[in-house]
C-alpha positions as CSV (number, residue, x, y, z in Angstrom):
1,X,-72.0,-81.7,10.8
2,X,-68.9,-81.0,8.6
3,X,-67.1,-83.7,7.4
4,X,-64.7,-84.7,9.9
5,X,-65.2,-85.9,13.1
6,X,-67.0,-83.8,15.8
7,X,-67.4,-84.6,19.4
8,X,-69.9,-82.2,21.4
9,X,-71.0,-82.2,25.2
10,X,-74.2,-82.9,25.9
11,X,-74.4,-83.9,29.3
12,X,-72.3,-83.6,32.3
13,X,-72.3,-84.6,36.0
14,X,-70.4,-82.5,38.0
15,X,-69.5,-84.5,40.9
16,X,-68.5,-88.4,39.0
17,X,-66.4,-86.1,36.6
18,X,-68.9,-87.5,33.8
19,X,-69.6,-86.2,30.1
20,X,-71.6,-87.6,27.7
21,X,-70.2,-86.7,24.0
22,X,-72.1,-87.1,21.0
23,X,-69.4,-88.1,18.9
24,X,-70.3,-87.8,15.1
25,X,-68.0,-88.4,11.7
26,X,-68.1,-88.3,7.9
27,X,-65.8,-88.6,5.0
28,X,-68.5,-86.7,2.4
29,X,-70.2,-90.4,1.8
30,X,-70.4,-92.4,5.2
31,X,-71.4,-90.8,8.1
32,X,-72.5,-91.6,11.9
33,X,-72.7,-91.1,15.6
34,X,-72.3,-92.2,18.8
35,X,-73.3,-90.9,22.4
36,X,-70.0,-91.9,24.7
37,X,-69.4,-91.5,28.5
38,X,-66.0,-90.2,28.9
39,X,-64.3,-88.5,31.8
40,X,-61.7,-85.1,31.4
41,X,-59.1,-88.1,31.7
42,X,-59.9,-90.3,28.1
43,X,-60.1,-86.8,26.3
44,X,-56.4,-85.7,28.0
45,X,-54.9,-89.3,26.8
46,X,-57.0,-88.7,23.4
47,X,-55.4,-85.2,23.3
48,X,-52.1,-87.0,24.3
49,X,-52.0,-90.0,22.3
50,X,-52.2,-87.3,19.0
51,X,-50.3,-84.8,19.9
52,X,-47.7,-84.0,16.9
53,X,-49.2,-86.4,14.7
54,X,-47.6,-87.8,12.1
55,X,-44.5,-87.5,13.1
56,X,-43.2,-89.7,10.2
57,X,-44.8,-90.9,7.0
58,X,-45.2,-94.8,8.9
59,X,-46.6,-92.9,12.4
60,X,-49.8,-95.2,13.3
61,X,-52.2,-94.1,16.3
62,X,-55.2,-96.1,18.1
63,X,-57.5,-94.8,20.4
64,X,-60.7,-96.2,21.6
65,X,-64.1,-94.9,23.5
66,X,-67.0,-96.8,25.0
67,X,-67.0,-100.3,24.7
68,X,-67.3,-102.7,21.6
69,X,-68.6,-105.2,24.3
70,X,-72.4,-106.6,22.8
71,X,-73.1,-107.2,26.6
72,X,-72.7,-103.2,27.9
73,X,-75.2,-100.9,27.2
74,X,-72.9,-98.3,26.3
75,X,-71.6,-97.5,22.2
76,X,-68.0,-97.7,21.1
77,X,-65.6,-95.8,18.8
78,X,-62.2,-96.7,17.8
79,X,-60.0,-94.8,15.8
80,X,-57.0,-95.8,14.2
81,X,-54.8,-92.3,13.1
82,X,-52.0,-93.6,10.0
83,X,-49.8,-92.2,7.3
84,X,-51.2,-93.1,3.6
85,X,-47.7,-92.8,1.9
86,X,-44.2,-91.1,2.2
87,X,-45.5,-87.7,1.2
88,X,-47.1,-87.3,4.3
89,X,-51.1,-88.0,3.5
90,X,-52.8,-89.1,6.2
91,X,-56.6,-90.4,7.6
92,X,-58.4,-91.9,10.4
93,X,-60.7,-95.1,10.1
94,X,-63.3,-94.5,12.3
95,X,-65.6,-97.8,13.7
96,X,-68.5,-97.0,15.4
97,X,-70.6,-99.5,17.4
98,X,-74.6,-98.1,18.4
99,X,-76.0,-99.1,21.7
100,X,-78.1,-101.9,20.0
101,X,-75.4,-103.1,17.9
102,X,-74.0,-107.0,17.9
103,X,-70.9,-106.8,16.5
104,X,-69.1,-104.2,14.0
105,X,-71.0,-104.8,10.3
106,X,-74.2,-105.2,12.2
107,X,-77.2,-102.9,11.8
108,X,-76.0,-99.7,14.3
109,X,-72.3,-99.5,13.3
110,X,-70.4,-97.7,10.5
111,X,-66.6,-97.7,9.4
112,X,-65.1,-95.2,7.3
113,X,-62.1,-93.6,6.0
114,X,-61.1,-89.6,6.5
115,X,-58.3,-88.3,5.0
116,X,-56.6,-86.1,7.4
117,X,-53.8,-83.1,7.8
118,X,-51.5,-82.2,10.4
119,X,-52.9,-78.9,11.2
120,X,-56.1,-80.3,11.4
121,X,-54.9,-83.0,14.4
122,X,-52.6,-80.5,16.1
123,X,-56.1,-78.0,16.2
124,X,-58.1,-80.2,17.5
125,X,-55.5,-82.3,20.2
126,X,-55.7,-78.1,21.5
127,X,-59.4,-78.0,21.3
128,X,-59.6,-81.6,23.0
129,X,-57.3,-79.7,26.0
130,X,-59.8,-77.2,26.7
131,X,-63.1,-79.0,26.5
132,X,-65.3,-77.6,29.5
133,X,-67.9,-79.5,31.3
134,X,-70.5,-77.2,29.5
135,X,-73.1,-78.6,27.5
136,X,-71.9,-78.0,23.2
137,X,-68.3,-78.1,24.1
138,X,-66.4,-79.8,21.6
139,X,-63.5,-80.3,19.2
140,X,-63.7,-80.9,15.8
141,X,-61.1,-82.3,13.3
142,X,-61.9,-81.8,9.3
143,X,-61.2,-83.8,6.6
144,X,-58.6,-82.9,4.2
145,X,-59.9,-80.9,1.4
């Protein structure tokens, strides 16, 4: 994996409308992954929740996927999209939250920093609209250079 985040099918069921993502991220330092159940829904309101950002230097976006819950079997990532400064620098902090994981800090669970650009989010919001329920689909979204 780049740095960035990438999210890549790697299971489907056709009939619940069911993917299973593999959802990996790194800023060059940190790094981890997550497998996620997500429907075609979550990644249209991921898509839709970014779509043209940041729109201003302040613009701040949240999105989460999984659970953080210690008491569901299932991981968790949150990702919180803001601007850095007026000159329009942005990044995502990335949480992620393993299967076996008690709490964020805990052994399975990882936060990190990537600094971000526009055309990066607006490339991968249209990558997250065309994911296909076939196995190593995905979107990615690199970090700034």
């Amino acid at each position: 994996m780049g740095n960035g985040i990438d999210l890549k099918v790697i299971w489907f069921d056709e009939v619940e409308d069911l993917l299973e993502i593999l959802f990996c991220c790194s800023n060059g330092c940190f790094s981890g992954q997550a497998e996620n159940y997500v429907t075609h829904v979550a990644l249209a309101k991921l898509a839709n929740t970014l779509s043209g950002f940041p729109s201003c230097p302040n613009d701040s976006r949240h999105f989460e996927l999984g659970t953080f819950s210690p008491e569901h079997a299932d991981s968790g990532v949150r990702m919180h999209f803001h601007g850095l400064d007026s000159v329009g620098h942005a990044a995502v902090d990335v949480k992620l939250r393993g299967d076996a994981c008690e709490g964020l800090g805990e052994i399975e669970s990882v936060a990190l920093r990537i600094p971000i650009e526009a055309a990066a989010v607006d490339t991968f919001v249209r990558q997250l609209r065309t994911i296909s329920k076939t196995i190593g689909a995905g979107a990615s979204l690199h970090k700034a250079k």
